[in-house]
Structure formats: structure tokens, C-alpha cells
Backbone as a chain_set.jsonl record, in Angstrom:
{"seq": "XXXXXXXXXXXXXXXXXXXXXXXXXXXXXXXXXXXXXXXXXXXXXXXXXXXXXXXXXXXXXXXXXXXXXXXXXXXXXXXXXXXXXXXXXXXX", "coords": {"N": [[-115.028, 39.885, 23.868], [-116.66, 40.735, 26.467], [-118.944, 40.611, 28.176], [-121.254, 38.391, 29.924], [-123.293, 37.104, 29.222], [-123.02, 36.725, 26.436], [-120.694, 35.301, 26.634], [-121.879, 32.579, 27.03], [-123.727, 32.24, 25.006], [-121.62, 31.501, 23.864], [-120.846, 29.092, 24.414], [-123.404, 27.593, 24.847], [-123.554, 27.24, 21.519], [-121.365, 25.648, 20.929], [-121.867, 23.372, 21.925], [-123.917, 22.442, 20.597], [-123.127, 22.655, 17.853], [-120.932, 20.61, 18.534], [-122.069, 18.985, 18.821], [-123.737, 18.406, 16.559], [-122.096, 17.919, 14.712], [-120.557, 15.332, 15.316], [-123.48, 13.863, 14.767], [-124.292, 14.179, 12.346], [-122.005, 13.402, 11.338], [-122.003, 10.792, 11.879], [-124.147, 9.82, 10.446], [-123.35, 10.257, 7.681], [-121.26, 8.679, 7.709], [-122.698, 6.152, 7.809], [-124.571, 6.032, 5.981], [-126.059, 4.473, 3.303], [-123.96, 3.266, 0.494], [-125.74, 3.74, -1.479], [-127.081, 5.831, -1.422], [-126.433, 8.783, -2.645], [-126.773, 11.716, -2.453], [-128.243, 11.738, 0.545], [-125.709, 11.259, 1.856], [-124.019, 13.624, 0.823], [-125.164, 15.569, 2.221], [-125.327, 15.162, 4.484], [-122.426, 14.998, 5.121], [-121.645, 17.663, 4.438], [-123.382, 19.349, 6.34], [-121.911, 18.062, 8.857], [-119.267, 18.57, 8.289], [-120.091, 21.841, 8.658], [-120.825, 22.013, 11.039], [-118.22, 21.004, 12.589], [-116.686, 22.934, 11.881], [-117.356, 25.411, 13.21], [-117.864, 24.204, 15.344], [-115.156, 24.275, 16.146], [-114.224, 26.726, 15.877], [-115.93, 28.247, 17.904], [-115.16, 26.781, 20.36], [-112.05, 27.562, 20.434], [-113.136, 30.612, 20.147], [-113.826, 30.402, 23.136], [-111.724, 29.617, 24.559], [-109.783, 31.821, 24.373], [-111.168, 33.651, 25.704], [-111.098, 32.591, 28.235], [-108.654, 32.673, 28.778], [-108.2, 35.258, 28.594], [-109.376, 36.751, 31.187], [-108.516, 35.63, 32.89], [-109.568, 33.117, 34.025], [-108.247, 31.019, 32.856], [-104.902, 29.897, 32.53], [-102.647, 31.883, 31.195], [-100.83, 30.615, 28.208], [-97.228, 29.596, 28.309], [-94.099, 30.552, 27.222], [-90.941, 30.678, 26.391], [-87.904, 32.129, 27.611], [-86.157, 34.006, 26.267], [-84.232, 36.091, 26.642], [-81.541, 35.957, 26.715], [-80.262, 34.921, 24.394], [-79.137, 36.578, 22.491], [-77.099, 38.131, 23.866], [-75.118, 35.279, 24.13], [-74.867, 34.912, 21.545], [-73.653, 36.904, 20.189], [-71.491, 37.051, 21.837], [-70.237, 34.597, 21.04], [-69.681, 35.801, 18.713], [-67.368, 37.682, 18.865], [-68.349, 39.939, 19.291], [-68.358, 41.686, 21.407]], "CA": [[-116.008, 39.136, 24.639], [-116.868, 41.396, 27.85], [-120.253, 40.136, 28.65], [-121.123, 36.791, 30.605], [-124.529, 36.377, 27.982], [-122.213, 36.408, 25.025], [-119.734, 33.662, 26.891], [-122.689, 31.758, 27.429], [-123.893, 31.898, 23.798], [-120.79, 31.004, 22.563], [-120.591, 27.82, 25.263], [-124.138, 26.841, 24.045], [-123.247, 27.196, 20.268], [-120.246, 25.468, 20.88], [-122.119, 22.33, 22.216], [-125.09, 22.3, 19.528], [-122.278, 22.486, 17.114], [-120.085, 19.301, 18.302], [-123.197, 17.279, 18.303], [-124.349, 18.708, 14.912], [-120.797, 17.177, 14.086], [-120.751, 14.047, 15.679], [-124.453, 12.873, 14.93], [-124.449, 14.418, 11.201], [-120.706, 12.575, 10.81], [-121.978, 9.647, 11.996], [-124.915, 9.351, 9.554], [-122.479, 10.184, 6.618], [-120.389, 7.105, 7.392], [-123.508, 4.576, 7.981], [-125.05, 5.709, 4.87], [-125.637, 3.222, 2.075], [-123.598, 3.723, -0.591], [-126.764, 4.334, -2.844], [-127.872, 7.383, -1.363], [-124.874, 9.831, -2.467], [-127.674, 12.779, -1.557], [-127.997, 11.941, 2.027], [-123.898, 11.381, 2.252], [-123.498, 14.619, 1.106], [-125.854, 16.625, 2.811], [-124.672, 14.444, 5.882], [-121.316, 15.236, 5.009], [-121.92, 19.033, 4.461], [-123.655, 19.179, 7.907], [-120.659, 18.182, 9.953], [-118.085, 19.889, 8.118], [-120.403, 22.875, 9.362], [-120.955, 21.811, 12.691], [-116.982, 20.741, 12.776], [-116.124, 24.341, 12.018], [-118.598, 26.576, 13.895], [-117.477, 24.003, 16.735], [-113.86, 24.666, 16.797], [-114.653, 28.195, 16.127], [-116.734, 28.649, 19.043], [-114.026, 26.635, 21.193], [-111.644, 28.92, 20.031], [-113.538, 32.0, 21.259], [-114.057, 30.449, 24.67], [-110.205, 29.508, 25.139], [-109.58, 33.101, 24.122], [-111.847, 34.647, 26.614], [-110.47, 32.166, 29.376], [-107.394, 33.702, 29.144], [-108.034, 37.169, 28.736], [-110.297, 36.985, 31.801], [-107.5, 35.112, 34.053], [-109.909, 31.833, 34.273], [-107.071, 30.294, 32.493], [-103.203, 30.902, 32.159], [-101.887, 32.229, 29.564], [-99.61, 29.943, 27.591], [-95.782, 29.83, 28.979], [-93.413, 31.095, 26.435], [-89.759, 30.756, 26.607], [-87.304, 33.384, 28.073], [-85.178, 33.656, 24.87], [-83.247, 37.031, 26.171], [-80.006, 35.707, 26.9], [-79.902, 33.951, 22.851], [-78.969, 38.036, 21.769], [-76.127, 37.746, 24.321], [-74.563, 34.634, 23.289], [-74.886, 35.189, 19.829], [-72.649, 38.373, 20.6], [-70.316, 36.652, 22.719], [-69.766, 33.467, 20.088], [-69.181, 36.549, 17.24], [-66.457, 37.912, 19.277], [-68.279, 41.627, 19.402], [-68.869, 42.305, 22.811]], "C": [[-115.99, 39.633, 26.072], [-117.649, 40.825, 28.817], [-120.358, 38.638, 28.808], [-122.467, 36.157, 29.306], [-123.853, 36.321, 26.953], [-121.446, 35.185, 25.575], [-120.727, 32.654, 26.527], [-123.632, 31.147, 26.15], [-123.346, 31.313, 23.044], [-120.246, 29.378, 23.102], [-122.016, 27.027, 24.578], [-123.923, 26.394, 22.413], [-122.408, 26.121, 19.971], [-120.748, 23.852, 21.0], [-123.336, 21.458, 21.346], [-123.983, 21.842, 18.522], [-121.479, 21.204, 17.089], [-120.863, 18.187, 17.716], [-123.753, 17.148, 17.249], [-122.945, 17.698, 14.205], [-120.896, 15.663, 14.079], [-122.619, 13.754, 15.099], [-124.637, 13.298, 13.264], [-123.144, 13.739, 10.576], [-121.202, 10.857, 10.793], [-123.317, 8.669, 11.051], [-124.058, 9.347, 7.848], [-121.886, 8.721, 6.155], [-121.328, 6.1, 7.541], [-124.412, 4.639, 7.125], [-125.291, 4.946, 4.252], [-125.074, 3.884, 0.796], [-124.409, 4.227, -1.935], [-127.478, 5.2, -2.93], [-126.737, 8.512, -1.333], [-125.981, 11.539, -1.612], [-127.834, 12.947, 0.089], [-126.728, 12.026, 2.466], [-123.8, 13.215, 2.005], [-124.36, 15.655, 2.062], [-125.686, 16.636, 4.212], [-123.552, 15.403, 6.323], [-120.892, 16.82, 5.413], [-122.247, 19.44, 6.058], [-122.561, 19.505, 8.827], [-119.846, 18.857, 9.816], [-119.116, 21.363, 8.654], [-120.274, 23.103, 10.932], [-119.181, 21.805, 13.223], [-116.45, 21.961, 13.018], [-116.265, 25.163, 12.881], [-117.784, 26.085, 15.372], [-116.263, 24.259, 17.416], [-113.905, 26.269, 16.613], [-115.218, 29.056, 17.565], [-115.618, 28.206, 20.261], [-112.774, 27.483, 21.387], [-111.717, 30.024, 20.913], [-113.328, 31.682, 22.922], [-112.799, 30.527, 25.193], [-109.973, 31.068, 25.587], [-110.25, 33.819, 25.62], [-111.302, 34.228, 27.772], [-109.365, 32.716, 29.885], [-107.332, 35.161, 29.375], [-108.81, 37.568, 30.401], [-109.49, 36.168, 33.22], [-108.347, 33.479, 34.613], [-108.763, 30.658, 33.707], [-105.838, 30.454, 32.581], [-103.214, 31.039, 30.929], [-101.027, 31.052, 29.332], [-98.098, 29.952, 28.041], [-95.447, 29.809, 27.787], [-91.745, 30.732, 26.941], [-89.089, 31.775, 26.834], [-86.247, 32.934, 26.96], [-84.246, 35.132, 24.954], [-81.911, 36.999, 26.04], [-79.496, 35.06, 25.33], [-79.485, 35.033, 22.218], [-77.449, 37.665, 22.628], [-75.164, 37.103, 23.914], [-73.788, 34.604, 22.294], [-73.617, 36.26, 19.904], [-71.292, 37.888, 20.687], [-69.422, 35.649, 21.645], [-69.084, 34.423, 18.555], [-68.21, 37.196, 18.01], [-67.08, 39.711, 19.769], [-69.16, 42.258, 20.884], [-68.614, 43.912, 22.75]], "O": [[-115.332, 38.988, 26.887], [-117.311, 40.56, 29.97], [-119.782, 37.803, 28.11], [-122.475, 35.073, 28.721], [-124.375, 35.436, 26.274], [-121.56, 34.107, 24.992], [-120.391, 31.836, 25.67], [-124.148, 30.029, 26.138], [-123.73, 30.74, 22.025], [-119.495, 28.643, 22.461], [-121.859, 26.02, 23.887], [-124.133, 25.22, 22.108], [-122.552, 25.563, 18.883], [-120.16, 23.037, 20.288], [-123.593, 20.256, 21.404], [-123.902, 20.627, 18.339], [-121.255, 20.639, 16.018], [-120.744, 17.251, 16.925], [-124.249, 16.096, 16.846], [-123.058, 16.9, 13.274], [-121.217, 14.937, 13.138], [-122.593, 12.566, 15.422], [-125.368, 12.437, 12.776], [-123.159, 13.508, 9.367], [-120.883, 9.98, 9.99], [-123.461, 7.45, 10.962], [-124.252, 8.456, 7.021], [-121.905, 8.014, 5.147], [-120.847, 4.974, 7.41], [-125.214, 3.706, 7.076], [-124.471, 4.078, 4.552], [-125.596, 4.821, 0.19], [-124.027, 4.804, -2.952], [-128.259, 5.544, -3.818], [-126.25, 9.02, -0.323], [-125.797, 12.124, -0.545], [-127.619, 13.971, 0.739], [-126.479, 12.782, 3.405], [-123.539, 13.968, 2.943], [-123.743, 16.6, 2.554], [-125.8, 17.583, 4.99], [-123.508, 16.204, 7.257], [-120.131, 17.176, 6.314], [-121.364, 19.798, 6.837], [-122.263, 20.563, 9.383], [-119.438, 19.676, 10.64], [-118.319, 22.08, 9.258], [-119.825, 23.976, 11.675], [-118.862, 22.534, 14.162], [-115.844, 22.227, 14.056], [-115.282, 25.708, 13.383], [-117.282, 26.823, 16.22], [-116.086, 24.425, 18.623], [-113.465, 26.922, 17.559], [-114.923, 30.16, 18.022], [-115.209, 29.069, 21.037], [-112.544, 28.039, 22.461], [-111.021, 30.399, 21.857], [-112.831, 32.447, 23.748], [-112.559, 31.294, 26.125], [-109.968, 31.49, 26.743], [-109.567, 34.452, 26.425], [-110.928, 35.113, 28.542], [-109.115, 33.123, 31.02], [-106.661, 35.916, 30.079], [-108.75, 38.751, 30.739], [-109.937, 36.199, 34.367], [-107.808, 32.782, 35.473], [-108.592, 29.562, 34.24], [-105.639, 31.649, 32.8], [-103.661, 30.472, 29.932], [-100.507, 30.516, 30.311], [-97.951, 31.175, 28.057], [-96.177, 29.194, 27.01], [-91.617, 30.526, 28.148], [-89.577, 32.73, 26.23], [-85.685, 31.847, 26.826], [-83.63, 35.528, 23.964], [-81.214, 37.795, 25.411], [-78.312, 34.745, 25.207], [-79.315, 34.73, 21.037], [-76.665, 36.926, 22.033], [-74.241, 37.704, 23.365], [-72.59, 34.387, 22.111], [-72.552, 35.878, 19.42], [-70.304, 38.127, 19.992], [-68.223, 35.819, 21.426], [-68.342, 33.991, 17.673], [-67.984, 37.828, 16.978], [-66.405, 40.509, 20.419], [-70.138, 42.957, 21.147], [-68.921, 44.623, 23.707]]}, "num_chains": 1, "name": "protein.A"}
């Protein structure tokens, strides 16, 4: 993701998508139980929208970071646990 019109596609997508979630979830559950056709097609819907949307969130995180708008994640400094380990087996 180099380009600011691709971010920007994947920020719109991203926001079509939640609300495809939310407003196609929320007809699912206020269905009447006697229309299984609209439940699922409801249903179907969001699980699309649900996906696409964390998909698209996803990408954006991704790009945040690579692009220094975000931090990176902190990690643990785990070199001294080789050490240790050494020291506790006697083979320095």
C-alpha cells in the first residue's frame, strides 16, 4: 500500500463495510421468526460486511505502521533468556 488513493479506498471500504454489518446484523436479529429468507440473506450480508470490514481495518493498521503514522508494536527484549539458560546449565 504505497499510494494515498489506495489508503483512501481501503478507509472508505472499510466504513461501507461496518455499516453493511451493523445495519444488515441488525435486521437479522429483528426479523420475525417466519421469514427464515430475509434472516438469512440478512445474516449472509453481515457476515460479508463483518469480514471485508475487519479485512479492510487490517490493511489500514498495516499501512499505519509501515508508514510511521503508528508505532510499531513493542516486543520484548528476550536476549539475555540464551544467557541464563547457559548459566543455570552450568556451560558457560
Amino acid at each position: 500500500m504505497q499510494g494515498t488513493p489506495f489508503k483512501k479506498c481501503i478507509a472508505i471500504l472499510n466504513v461501507i463495510a461496518w455499516a453493511g454489518f451493523w445495519a444488515f446484523g441488525y435486521l437479522a436479529l429483528t426479523a420475525e421468526t417466519q421469514n427464515m429468507d430475509q434472516i438469512t440473506t440478512a445474516f449472509v450480508l453481515a457476515a460479508a460486511g463483518g469480514g471485508i470490514g475487519i479485512w479492510a481495518y487490517l490493511q489500514l493498521v498495516r499501512y499505519a505502521e509501515v508508514s510511521g503514522y503508528a508505532p510499531a508494536p513493542k516486543t520484548a527484549d528476550r536476549s539475555h533468556l540464551e544467557a541464563e539458560f547457559q548459566a543455570s546449565e552450568g556451560n558457560d
